[in-house]
N, C-alpha and C positions, 0 to 999 in steps of 0.2 A: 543611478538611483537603486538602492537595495528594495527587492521586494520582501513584503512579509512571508516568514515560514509556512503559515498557514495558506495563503496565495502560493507560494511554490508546492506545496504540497498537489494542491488541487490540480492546478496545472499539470503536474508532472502524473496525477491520476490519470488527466484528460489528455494527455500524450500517449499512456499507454491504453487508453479506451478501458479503464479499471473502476468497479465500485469504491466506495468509502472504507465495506467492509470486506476486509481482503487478508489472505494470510501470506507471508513471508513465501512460499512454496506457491502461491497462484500470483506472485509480482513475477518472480523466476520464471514460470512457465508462460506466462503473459508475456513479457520481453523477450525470450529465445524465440516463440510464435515469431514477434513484430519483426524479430534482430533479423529472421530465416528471408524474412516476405523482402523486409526492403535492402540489406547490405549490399551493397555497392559492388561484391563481388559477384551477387548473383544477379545483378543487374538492377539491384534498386537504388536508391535515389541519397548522394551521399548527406545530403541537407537530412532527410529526415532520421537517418541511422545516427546522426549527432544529437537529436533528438528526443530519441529513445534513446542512447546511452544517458546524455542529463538526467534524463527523468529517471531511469531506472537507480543511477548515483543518488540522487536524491530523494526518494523514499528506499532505498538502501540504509543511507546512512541516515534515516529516520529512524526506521525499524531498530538498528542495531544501537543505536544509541539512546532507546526509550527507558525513561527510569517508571520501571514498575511501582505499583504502592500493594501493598498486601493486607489492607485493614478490609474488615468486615463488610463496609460496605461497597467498597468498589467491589470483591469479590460477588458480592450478591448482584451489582450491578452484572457483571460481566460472565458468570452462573445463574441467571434467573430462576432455570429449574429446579436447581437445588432447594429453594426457598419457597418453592408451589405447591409444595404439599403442608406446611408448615401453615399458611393462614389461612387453611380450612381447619385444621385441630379445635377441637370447642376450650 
């Protein structure tokens, strides 16, 4: 049974113990943490290091495969402040 993208997402956030809002560089840093604690080499637990690598593949190849939009308002969505000083102007 396929799960939904949005379901693997979430999950694989909730594997690495990660926010919604996360930048490519705090997945990385987040996963080499978890990769250090559990690898099998240094004594952790080989069940959970397959784990962490799924999840970290899987918002990897989220990340890298996102189709950006560049129209006005996603931009304002995603720049708020730009656009804060603009509805106080009379």
């Amino acid at each position: 049974m396929m799960t939904h993208p949005i379901e693997e997402i979430e999950n694989a956030l909730e594997v690495l113990n990660l926010p919604r809002l996360i930048s490519k560089a705090d997945v990385k840093k987040q996963f080499r943490f978890l990769a250090k604690k559990y690898h099998p080499d240094k004594g952790g637990d080989a069940k959970k290091m397959e784990e962490l690598n799924d999840a970290y593949a899987i918002l990897m190849e989220y990340i890298e495969g996102f189709r950006y939009t560049f129209d006005a308002e996603e931009i304002s969505k995603q720049c708020p402040q730009a656009n804060h000083t603009q509805r106080f102007r009379p």
